[in-house]
PyMOL Python script that loads the backbone (N, CA, C, O; Angstrom):
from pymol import cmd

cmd.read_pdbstr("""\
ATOM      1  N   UNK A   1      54.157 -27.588  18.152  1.00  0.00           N
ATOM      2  CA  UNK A   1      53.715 -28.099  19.423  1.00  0.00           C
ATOM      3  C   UNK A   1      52.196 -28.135  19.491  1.00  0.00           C
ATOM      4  O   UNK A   1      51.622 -29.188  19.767  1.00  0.00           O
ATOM      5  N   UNK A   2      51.521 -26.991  19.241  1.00  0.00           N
ATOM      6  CA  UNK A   2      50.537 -27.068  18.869  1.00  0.00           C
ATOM      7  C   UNK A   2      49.481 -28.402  18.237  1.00  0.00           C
ATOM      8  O   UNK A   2      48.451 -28.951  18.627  1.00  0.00           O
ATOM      9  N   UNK A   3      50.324 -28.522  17.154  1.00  0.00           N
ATOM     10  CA  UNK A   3      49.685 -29.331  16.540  1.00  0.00           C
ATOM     11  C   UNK A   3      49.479 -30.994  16.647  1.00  0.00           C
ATOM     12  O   UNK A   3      48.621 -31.775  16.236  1.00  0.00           O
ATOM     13  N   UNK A   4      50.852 -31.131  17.499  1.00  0.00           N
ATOM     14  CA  UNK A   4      51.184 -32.303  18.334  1.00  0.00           C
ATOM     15  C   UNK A   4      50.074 -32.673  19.189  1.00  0.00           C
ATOM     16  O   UNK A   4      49.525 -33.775  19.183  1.00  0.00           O
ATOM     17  N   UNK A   5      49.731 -31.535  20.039  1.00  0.00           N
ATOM     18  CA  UNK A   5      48.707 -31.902  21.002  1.00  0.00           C
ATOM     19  C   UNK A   5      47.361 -31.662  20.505  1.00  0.00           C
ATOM     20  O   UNK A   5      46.514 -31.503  21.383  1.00  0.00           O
ATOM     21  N   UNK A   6      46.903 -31.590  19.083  1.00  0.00           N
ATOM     22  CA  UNK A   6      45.789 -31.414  18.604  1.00  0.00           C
ATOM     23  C   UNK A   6      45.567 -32.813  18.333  1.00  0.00           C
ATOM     24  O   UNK A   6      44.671 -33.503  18.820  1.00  0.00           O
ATOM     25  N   UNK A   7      46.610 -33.239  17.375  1.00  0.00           N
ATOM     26  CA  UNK A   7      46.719 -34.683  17.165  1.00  0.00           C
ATOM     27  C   UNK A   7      46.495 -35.586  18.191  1.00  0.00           C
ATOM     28  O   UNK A   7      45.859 -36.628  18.034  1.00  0.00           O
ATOM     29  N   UNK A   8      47.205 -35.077  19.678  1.00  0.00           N
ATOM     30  CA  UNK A   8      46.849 -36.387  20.738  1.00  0.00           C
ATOM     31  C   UNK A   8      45.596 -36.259  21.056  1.00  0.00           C
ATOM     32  O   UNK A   8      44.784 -37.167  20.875  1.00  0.00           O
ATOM     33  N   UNK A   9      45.371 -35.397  21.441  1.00  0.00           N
ATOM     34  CA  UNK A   9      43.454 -35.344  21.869  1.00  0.00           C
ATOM     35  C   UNK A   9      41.959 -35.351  20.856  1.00  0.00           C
ATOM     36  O   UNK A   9      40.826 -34.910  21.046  1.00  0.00           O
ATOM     37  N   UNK A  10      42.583 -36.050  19.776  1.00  0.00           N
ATOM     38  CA  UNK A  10      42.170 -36.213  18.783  1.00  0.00           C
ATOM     39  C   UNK A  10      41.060 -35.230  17.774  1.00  0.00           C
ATOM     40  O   UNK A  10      39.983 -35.477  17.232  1.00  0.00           O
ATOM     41  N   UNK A  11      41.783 -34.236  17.837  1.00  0.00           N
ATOM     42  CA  UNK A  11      40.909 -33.123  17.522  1.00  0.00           C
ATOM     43  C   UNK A  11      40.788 -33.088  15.969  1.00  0.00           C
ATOM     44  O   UNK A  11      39.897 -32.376  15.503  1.00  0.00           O
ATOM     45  N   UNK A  12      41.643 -33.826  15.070  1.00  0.00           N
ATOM     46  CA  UNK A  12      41.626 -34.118  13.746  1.00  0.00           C
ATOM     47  C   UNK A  12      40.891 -35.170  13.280  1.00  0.00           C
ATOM     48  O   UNK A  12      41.065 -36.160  13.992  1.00  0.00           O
ATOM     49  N   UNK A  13      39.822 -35.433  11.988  1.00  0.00           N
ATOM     50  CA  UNK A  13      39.190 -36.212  12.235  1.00  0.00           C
ATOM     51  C   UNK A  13      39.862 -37.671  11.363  1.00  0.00           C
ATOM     52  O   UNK A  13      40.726 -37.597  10.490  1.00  0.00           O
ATOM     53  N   UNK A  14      39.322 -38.745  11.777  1.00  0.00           N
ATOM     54  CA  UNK A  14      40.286 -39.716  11.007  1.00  0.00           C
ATOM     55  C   UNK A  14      38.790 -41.047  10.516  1.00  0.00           C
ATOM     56  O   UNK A  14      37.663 -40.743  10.907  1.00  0.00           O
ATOM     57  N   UNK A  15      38.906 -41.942   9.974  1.00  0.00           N
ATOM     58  CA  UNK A  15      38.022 -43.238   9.778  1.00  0.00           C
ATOM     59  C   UNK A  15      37.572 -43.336  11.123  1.00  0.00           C
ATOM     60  O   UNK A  15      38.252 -43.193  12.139  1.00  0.00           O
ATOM     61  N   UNK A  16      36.605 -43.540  11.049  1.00  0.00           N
ATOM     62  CA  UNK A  16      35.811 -43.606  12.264  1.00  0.00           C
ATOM     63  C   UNK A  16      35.429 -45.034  12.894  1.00  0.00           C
ATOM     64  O   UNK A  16      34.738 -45.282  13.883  1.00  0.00           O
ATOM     65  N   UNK A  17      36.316 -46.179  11.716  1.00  0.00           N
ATOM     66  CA  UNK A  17      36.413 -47.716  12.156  1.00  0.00           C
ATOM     67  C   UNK A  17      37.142 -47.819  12.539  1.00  0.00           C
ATOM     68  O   UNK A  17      38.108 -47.264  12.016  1.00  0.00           O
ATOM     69  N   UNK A  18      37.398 -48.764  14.028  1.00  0.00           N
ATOM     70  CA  UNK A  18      38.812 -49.701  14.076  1.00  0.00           C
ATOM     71  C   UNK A  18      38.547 -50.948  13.017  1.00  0.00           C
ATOM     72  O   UNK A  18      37.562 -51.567  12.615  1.00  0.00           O
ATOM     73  N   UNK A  19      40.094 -50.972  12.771  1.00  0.00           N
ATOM     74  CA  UNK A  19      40.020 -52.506  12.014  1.00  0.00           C
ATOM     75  C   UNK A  19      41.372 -53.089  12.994  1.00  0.00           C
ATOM     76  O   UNK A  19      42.442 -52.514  13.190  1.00  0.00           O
ATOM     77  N   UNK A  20      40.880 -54.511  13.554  1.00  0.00           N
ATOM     78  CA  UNK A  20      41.811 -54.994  14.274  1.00  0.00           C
ATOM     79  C   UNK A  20      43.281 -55.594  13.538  1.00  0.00           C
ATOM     80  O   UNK A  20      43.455 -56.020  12.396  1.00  0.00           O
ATOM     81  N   UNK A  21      44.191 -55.449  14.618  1.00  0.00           N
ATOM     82  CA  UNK A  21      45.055 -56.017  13.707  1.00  0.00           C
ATOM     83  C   UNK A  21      45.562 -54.946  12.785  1.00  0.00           C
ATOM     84  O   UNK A  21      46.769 -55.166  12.684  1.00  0.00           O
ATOM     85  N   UNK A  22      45.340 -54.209  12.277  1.00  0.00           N
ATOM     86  CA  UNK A  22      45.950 -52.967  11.551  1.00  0.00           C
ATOM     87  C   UNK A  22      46.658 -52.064  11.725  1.00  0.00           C
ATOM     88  O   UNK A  22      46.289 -51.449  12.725  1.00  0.00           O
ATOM     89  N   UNK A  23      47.321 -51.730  11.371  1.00  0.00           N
ATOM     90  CA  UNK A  23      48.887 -51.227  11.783  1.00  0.00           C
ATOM     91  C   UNK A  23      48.467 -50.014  11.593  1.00  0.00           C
ATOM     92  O   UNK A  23      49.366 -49.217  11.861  1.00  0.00           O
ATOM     93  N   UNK A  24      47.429 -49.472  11.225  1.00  0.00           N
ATOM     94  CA  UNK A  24      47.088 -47.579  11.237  1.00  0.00           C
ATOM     95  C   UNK A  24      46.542 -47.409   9.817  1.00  0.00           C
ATOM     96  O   UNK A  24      46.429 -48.186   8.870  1.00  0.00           O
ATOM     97  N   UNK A  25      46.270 -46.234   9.986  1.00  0.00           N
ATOM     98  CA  UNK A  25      45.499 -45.722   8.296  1.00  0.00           C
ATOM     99  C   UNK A  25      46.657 -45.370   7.455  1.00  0.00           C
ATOM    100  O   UNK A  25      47.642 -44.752   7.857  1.00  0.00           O
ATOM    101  N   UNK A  26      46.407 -45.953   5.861  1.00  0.00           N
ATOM    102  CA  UNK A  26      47.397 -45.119   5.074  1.00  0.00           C
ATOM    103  C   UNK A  26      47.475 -43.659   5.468  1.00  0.00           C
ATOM    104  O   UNK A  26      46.618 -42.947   5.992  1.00  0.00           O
ATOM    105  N   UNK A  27      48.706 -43.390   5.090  1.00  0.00           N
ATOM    106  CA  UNK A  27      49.010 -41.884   5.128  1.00  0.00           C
ATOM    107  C   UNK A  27      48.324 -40.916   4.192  1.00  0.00           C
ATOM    108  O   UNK A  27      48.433 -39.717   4.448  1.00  0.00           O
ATOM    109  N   UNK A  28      47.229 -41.522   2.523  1.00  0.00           N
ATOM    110  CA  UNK A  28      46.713 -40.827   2.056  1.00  0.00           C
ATOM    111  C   UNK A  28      45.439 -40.192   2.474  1.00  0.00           C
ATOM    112  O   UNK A  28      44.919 -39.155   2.061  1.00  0.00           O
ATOM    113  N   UNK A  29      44.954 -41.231   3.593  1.00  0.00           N
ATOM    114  CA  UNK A  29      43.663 -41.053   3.706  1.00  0.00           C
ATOM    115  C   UNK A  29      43.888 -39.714   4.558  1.00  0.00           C
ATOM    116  O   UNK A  29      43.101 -38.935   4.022  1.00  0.00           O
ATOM    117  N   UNK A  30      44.434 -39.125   5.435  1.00  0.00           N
ATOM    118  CA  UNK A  30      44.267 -37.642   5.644  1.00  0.00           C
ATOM    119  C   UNK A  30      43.991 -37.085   4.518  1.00  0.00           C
ATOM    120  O   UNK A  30      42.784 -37.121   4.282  1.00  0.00           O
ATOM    121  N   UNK A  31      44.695 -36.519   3.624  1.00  0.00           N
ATOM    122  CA  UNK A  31      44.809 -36.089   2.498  1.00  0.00           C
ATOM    123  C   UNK A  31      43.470 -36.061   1.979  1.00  0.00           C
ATOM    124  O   UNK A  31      42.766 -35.054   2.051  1.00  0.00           O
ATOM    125  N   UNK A  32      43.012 -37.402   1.334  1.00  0.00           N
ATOM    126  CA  UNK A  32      42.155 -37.576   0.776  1.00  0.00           C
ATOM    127  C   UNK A  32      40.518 -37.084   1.759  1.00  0.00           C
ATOM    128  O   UNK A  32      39.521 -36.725   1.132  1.00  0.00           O
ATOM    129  N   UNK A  33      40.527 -37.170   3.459  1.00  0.00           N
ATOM    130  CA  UNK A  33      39.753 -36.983   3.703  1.00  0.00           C
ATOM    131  C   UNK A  33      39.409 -35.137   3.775  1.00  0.00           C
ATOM    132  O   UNK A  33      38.251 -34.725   3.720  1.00  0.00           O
ATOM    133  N   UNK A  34      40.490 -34.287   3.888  1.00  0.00           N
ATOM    134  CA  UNK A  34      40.830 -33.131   3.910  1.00  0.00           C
ATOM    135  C   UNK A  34      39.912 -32.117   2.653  1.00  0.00           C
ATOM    136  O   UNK A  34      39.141 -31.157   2.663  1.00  0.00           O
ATOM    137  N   UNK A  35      40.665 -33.171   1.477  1.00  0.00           N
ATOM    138  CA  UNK A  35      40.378 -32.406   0.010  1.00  0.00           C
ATOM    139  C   UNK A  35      38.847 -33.325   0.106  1.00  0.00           C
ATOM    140  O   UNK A  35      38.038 -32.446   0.402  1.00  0.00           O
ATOM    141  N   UNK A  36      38.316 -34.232   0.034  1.00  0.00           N
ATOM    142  CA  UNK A  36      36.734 -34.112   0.273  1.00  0.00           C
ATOM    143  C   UNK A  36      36.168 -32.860   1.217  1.00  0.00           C
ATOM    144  O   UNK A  36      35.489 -31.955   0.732  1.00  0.00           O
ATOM    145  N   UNK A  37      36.497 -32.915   2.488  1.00  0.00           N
ATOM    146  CA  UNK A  37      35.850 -32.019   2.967  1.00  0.00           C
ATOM    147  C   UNK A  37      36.032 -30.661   2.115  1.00  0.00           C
ATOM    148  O   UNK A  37      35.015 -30.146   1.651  1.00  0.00           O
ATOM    149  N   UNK A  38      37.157 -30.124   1.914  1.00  0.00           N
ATOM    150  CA  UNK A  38      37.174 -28.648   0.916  1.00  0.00           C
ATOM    151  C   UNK A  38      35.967 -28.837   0.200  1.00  0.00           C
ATOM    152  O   UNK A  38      34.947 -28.180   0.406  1.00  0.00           O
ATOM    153  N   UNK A  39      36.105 -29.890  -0.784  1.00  0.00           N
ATOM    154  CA  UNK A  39      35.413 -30.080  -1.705  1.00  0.00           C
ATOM    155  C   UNK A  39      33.737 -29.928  -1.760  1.00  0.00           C
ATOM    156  O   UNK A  39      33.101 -29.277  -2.589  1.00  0.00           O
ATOM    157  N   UNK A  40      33.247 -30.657  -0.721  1.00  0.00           N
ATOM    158  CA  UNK A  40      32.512 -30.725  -0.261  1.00  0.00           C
ATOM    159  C   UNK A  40      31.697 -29.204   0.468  1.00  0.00           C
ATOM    160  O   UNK A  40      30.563 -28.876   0.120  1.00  0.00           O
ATOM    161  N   UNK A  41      32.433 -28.493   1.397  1.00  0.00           N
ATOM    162  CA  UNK A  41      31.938 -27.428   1.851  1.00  0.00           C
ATOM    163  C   UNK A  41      31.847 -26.200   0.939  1.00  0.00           C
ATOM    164  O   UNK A  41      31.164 -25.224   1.249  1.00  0.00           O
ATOM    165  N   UNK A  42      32.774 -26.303  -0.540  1.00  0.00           N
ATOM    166  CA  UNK A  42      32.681 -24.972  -1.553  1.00  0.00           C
ATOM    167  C   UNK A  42      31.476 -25.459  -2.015  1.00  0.00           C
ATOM    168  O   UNK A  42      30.633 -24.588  -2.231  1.00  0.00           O
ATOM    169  N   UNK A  43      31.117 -26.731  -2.251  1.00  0.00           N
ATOM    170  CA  UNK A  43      29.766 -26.893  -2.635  1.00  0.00           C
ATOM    171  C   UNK A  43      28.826 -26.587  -2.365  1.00  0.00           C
ATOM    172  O   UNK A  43      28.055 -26.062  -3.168  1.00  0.00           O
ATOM    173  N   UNK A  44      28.476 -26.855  -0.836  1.00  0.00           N
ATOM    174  CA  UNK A  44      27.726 -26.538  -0.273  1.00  0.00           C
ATOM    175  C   UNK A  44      27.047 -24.955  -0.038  1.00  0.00           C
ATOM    176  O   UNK A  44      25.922 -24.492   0.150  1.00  0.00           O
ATOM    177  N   UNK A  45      28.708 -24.340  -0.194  1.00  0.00           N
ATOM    178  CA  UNK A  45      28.378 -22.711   0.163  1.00  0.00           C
ATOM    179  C   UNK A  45      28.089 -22.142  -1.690  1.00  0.00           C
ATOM    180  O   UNK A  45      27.269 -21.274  -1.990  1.00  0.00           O
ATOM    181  N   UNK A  46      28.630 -22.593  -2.304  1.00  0.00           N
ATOM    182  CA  UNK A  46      27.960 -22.534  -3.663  1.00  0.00           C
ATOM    183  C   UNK A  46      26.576 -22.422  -4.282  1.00  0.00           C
ATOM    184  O   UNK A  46      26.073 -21.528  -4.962  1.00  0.00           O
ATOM    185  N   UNK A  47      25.998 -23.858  -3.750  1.00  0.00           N
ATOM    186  CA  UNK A  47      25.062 -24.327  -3.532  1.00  0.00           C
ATOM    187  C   UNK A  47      24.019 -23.169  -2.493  1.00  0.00           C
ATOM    188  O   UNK A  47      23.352 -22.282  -3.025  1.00  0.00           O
ATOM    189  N   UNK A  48      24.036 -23.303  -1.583  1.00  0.00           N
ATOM    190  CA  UNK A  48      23.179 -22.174  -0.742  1.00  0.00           C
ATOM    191  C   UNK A  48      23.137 -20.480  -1.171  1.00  0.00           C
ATOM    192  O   UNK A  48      22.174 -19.716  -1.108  1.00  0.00           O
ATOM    193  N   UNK A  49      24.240 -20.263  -1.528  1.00  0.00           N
ATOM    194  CA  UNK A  49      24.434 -19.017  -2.194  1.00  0.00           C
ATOM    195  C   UNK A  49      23.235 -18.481  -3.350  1.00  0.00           C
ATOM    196  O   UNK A  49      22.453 -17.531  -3.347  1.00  0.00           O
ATOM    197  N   UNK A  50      23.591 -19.896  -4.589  1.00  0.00           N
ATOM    198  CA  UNK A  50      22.507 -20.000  -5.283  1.00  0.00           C
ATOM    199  C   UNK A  50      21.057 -19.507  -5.151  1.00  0.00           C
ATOM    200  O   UNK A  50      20.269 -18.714  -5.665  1.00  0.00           O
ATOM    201  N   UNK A  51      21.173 -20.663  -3.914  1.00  0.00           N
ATOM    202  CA  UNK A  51      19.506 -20.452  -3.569  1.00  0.00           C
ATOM    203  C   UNK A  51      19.072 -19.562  -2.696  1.00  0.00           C
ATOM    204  O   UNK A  51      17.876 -19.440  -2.431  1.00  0.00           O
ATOM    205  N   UNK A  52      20.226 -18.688  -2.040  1.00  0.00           N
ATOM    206  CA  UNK A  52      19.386 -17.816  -1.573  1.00  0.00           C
ATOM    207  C   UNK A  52      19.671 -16.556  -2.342  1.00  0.00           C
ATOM    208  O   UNK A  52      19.489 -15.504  -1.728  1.00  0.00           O
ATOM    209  N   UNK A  53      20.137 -16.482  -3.727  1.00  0.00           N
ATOM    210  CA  UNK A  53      19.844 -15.441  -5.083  1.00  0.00           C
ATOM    211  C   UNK A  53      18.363 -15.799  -5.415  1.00  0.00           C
ATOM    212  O   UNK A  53      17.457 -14.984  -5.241  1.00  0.00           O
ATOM    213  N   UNK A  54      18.174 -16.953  -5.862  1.00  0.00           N
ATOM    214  CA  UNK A  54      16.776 -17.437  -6.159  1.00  0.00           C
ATOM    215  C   UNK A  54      15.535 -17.258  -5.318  1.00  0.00           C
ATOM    216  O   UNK A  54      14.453 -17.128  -5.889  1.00  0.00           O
ATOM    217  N   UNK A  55      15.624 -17.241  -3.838  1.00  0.00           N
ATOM    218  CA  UNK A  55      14.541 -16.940  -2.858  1.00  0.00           C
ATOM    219  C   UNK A  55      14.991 -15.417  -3.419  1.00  0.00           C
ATOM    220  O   UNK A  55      13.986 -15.031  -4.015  1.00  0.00           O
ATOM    221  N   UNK A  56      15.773 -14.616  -3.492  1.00  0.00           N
ATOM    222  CA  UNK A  56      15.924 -13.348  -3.351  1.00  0.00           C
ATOM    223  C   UNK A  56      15.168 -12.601  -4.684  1.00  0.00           C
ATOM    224  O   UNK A  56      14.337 -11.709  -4.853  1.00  0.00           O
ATOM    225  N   UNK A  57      15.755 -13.271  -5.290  1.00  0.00           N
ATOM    226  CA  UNK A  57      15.058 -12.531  -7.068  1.00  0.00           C
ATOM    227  C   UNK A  57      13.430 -12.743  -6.720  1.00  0.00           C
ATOM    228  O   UNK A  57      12.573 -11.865  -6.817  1.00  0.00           O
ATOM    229  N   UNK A  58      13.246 -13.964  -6.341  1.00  0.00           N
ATOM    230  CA  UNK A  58      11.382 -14.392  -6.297  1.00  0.00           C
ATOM    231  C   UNK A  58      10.740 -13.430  -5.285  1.00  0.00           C
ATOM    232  O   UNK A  58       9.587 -13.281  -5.690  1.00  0.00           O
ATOM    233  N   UNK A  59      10.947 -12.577  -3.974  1.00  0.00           N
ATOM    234  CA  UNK A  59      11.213 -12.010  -2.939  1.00  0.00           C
ATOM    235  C   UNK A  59      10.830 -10.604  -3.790  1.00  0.00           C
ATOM    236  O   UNK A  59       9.686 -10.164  -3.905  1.00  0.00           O
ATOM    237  N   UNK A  60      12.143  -9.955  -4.404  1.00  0.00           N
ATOM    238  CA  UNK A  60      12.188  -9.197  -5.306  1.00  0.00           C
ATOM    239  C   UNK A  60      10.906  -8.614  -6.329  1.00  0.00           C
ATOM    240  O   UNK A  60      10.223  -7.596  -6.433  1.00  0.00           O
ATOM    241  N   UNK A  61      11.051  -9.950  -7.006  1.00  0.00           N
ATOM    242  CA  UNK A  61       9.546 -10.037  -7.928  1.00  0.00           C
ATOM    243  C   UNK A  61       8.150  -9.680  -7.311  1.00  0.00           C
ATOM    244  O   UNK A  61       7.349  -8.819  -7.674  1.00  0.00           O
ATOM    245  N   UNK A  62       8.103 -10.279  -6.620  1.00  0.00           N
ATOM    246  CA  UNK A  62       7.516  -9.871  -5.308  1.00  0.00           C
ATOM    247  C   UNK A  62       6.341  -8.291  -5.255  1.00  0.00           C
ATOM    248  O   UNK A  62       5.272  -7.760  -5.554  1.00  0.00           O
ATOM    249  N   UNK A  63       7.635  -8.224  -4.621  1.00  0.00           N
ATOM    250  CA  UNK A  63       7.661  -6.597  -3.631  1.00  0.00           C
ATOM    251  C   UNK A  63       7.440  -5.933  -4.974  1.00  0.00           C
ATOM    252  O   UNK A  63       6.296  -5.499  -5.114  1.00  0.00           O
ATOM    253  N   UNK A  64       8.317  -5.740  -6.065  1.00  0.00           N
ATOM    254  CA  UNK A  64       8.614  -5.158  -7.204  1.00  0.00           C
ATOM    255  C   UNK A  64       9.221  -3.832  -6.720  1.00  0.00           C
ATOM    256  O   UNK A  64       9.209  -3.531  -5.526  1.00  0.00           O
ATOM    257  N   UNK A  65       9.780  -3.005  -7.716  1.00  0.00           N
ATOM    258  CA  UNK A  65      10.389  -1.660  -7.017  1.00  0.00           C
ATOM    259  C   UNK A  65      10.190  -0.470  -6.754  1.00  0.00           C
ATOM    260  O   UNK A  65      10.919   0.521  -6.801  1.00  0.00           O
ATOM    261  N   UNK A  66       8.620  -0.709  -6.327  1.00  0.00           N
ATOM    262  CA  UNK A  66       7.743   0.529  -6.189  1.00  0.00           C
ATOM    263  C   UNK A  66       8.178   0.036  -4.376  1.00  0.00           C
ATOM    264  O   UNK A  66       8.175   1.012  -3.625  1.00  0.00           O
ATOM    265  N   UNK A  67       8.328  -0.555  -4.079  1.00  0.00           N
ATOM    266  CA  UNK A  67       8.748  -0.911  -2.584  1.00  0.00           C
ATOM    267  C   UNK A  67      10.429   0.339  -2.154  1.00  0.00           C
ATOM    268  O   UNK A  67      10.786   1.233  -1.387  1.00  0.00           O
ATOM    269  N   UNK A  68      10.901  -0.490  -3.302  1.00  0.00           N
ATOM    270  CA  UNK A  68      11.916   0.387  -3.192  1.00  0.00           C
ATOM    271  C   UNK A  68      12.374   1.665  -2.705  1.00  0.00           C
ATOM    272  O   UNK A  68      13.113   1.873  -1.743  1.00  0.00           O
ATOM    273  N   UNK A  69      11.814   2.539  -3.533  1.00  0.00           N
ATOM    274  CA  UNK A  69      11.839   4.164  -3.540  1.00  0.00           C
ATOM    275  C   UNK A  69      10.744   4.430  -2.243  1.00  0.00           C
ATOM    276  O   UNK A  69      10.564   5.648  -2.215  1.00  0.00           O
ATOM    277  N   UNK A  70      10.082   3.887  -1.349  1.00  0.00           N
ATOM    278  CA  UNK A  70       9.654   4.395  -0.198  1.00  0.00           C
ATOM    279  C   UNK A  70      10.889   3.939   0.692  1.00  0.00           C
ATOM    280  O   UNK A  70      10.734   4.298   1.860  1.00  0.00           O
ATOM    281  N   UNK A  71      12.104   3.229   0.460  1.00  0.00           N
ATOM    282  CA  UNK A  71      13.009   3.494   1.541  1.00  0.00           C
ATOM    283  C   UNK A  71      14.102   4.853   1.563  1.00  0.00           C
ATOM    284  O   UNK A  71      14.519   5.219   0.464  1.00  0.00           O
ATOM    285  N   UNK A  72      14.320   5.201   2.140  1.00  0.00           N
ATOM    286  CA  UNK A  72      15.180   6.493   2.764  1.00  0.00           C
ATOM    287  C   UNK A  72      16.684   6.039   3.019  1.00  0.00           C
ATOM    288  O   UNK A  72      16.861   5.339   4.016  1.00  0.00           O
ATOM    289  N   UNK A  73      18.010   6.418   2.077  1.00  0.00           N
ATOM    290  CA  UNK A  73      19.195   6.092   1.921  1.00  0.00           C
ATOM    291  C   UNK A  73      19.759   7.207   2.800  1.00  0.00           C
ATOM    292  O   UNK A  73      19.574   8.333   2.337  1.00  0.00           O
ATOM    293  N   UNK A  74      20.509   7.133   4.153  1.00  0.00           N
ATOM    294  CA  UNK A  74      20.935   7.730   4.983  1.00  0.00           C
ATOM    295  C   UNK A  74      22.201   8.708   4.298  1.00  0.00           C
ATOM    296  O   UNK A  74      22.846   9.474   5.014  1.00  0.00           O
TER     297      UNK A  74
END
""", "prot")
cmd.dss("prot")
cmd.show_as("cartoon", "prot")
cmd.util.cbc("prot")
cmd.orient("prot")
């Protein structure tokens, strides 16, 4: 039921064209738009992850670890 009324109020996202005259979207293109987005967002968090190891190591380098040992481990 739920999901019925997610679908009517269009809370799923679909082609963002009308094409007149068209009887509706293939049935793959959910699918296909779904597994892009996955696809797409492991990247992204992949991707940022990366770089914020890389700001972190440079950060690191940095400070060096004489920074370190003046902090106090509770």
């Amino acid at each position: 039921m739920l999901v019925s009324h997610l679908l009517a109020v269009g809370f799923f996202p679909g082609l963002p064209v009308r094409i007149g005259n068209s009887p509706g979207m293939e049935h793959w293109w959910d699918i296909f738009w779904w597994a892009f987005q996955i696809f797409a967002m492991a990247y992204l968090l992949i991707w940022f992850r990366k770089s914020a190891d890389r700001v972190d190591a440079r950060f690191h380098k940095k400070t060096g670890p004489a920074k370190e040992k003046d902090v106090k481990k509770p």
